[in-house]
N, C-alpha and C positions, 0 to 999 in steps of 0.2 A: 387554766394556768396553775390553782394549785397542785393538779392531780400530778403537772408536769412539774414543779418546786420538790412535793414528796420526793418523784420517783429520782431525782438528780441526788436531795438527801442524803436518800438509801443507798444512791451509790456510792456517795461519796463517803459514808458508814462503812460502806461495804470495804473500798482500796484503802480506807484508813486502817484498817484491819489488815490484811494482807498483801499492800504494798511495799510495804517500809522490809516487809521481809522477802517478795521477791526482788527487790534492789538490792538487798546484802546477800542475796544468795548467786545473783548473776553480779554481782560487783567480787564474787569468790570464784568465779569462773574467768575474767577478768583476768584480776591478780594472779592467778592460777596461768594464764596461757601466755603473762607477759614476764614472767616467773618471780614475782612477789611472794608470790607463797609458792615453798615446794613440798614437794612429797614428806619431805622431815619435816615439816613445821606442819601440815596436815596432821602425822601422827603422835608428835609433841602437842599438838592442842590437843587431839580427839583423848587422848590419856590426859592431859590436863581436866579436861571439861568435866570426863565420864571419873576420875578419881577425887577432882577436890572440889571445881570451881559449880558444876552441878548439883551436889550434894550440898554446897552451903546454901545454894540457891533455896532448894529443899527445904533446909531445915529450919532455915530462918522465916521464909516463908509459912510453914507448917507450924512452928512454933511460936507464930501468931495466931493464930488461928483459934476462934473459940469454937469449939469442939461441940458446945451445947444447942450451936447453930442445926437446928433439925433438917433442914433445907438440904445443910450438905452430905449431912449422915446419910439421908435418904436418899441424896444424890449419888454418892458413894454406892449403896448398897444396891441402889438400879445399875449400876456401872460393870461391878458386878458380877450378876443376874444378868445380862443382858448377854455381857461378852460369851458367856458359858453359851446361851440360846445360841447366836449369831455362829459361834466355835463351830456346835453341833452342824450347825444348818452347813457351813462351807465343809466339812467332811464330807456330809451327804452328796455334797453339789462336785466336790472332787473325784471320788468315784468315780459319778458318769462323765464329764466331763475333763479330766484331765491324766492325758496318755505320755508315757510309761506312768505307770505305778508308781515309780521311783522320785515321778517329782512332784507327786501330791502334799507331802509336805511342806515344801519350798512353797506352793502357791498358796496351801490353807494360812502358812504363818505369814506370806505376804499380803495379805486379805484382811486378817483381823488384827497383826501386831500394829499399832500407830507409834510413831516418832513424836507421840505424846511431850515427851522431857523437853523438845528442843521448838520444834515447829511449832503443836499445840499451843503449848505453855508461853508463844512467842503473839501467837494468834491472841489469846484469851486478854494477856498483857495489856495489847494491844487494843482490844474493846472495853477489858473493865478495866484495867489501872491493878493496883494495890488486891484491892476485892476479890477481882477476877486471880488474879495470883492466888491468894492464898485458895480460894476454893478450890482453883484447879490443881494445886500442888496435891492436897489431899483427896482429891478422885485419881490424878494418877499414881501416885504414890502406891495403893491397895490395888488399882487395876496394873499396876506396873509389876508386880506381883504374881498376880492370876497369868499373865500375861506372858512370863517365862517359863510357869509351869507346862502351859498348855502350847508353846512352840517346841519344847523338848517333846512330848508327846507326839506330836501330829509328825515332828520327823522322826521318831523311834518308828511309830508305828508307819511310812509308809517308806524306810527305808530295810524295815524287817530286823531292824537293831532291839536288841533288849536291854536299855540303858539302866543303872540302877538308881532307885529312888535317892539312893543317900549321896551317889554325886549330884542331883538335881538340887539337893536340897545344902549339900554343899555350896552348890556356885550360887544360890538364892543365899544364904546366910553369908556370903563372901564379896556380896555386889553393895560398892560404897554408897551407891543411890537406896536400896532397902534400908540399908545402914542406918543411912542419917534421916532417914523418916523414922525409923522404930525409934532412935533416937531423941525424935522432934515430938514425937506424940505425947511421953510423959510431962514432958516440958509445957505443954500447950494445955495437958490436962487439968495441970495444978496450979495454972498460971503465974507459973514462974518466973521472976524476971533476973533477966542475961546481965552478969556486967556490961558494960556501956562500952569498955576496949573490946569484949567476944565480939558482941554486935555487929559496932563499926565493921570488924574484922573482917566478920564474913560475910557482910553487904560490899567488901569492897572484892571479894570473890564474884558475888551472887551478880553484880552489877556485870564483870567479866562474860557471864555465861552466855547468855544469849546470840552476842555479837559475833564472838570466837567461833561457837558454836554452827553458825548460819555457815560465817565465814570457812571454814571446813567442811561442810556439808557443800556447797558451790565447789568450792574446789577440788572436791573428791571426785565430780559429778562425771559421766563418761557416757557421750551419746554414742562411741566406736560399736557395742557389743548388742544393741539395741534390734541387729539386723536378724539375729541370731533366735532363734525359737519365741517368735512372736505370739505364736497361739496361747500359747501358759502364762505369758508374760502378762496380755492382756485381760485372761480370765483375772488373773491376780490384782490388775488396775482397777479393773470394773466391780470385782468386788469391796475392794479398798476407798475407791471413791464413791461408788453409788450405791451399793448395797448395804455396806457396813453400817454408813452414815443415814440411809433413808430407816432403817429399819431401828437404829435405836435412839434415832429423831423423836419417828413417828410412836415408840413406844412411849417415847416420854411427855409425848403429847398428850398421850390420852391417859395417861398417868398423873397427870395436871403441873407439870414442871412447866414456868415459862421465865421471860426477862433473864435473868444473868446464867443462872441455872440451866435452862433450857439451849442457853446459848453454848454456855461452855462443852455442854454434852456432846451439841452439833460439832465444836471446832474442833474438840479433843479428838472424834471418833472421823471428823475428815483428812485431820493430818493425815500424810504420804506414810507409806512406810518407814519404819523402822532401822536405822544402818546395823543394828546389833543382830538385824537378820540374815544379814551377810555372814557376819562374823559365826554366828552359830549353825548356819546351814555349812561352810566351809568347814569349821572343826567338825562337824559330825558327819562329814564327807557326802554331804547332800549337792546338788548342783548349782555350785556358785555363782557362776556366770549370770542364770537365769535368776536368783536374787538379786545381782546386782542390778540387773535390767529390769526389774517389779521395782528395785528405789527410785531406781531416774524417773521412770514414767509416772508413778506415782508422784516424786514431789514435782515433777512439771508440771502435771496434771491438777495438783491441790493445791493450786492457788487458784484457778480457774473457777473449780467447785464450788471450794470455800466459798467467794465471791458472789457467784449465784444462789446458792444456799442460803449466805448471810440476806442478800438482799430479798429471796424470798420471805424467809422469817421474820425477816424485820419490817418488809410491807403489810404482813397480815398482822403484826403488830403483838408477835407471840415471843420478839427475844429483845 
C-alpha cells in the first residue's frame, strides 16, 4: 500500500509540473480555432514576449540571484560543456542519417535548440517555485547563447552558406533576452538593490510572460503540415526528446548533481523545440515547413517525456 501511495505521489509531482502548461497551451489552440486569438494577437504577443515582457522575466529573476551559489556556476558550466558534446554527436548522427544534405541543419538545430525561455523556464517554475526560477534563468541565459551560435553554424554549414561571423555576432549582441541577462549579471554580482518602483515594474512584466507566452505558442500550433516529410521530422523528435535529455541527465548524474539542480537540467534540456528555429531556418532559407513540424511534435511530445522522466527521477529519489 505504500509502494502504491509513492508511486500516485510521484505522479501527482509529476502533472504538477507539466499539466497546468499543457492546459494553457491547448486552451491556445482553443481560443485559436474559435477565433479569440488571431494571427495579429499571435504576433503582437510573440514581439511583446520576445522584446520586453521575457527579458524582464530575466533580468529580475537573474538579478536575484546570488552568483556565489557554486551549485549553479557548476550547473551552468556542465550546461555548457554538455551542449557542445551533444552538438557534435547530432552532426555526426545527421550525416548518415538525414537525406538531402540540405536539411541537416534544420534537424541538428531541432535536436539540440530547447524552447528553454518559455516551456522550460515554465516547467522548472512549476516544481521549484522562486529557486527554481532564478537557477534556471541563469543556466539558460549562457546556454541561450551557445545556443544561437551553434544553430547559425549547423545551418551555414549544411546549407553550403558562408555566413559571416560579425552578423552572427551582430544578432547575438542585438537579441533583448542576451541583453538583459548581461544586463542582470552585474546587478546580481554586487548585490545591488533595485528601486522598489523598477522592481514592481518589471515583475509586473515577468508575471505577463509565461501565460502570453504558452498562450501563443497553442495557438501557433499547426497539425495541417505534419503529413509532409516525416522521416527528418522524427529523427529531429527523437533526438529532442530522448536523446538530448538522456544523455545530459545521465551525465549529470554521474557528475553528482541531484534534487533541484539535477532536476532543472532534465526539464530545461526536455523542453520541445525552440519557435526561433523556425524563424532562423526560414531567414536563412533552410526548409521551413520541416521546422515547423519538429515544433509541433516536439512540444506535443514534451509533456509526455517530461512526465515520465520526472516520475522516474523523482522515484529513485535523485531530483
Amino acid at each position: 500500500m505504500a509502494d502504491l501511495s509513492d508511486f500516485l505521489n510521484i505522479l501527482a509531482f509529476a502533472f504538477s509540473v507539466t499539466g497546468p502548461i499543457f492546459v494553457v497551451l491547448m486552451l491556445g489552440i482553443v481560443l485559436a480555432r474559435v477565433g479569440l486569438i488571431t494571427d495579429a494577437f499571435v504576433d503582437a504577443g510573440t514581439k511583446l514576449v520576445f522584446n520586453v515582457t521575457l527579458p524582464s522575466l530575466l533580468f529580475i529573476s537573474i538579478s536575484k540571484t546570488s552568483l556565489s551559489q557554486t551549485e549553479i556556476i557548476a550547473l551552468t558550466g556542465y550546461g555548457l560543456a554538455g551542449t557542445l558534446v551533444v552538438y557534435v554527436l547530432l552532426e555526426v548522427l545527421a550525416r548518415t542519417l538525414v537525406h538531402p544534405g540540405s536539411d541537416r541543419g534544420v534537424v541538428v538545430q531541432g535536436a539540440f535548440r530547447s524552447n528553454m525561455a518559455i516551456v522550460g523556464l515554465a516547467y522548472c517554475v512549476n516544481a521549484y517555485g522562486e529557486a527554481g526560477l532564478a537557477a534556471a534563468s541563469l543556466y539558460l541565459g549562457f546556454v541561450t547563447i551557445l545556443l544561437n551560435i551553434l544553430s547559425v553554424v549547423t545551418l551555414n554549414r549544411s546549407l553550403n552558406r558562408h555566413g559571416s561571423w560579425q552578423d552572427t555576432l551582430k544578432a547575438i549582441a542585438h537579441n533583448p533576452l542576451i541583453i538583459s541577462i548581461l544586463l542582470a549579471l552585474p546587478v546580481a554580482w554586487t548585490h545591488l538593490h533595485l528601486p522598489a518602483v523598477l522592481l514592481k515594474t518589471g515583475e509586473y512584466f515577468a508575471q505577463m510572460t509565461l501565460p502570453l507566452a504558452l498562450l501563443c505558442t497553442g495557438a501557433s500550433l499547426s497539425l495541417a503540415g505534419l503529413r509532409q516529410e516525416p522521416r527528418n521530422a522524427l529523427y529531429a523528435t527523437a533526438g529532442k526528446l530522448l536523446l538530448v535529455p538522456i544523455l545530459l541527465t545521465t551525465g549529470g548524474l554521474a557528475l553528482g548533481f541531484r534534487g533541484m539542480e539535477l532536476g532543472i537540467l532534465f526539464m530545461l534540456s526536455s523542453a520541445p523545440t525552440a519557435a526561433a528555429s523556425y524563424v532562423m531556418a526560414r531567414a536563412m532559407g533552410g526548409n521551413a515547413s520541416l521546422a515547423a513540424n519538429i515544433i509541433v511534435l516536439t512540444t506535443l511530445g514534451s509533456i509526455l517525456v517530461t512526465s515520465l522522466g520526472i516520475m522516474l527521477l523523482r522515484g529513485q529519489g535523485w531530483m
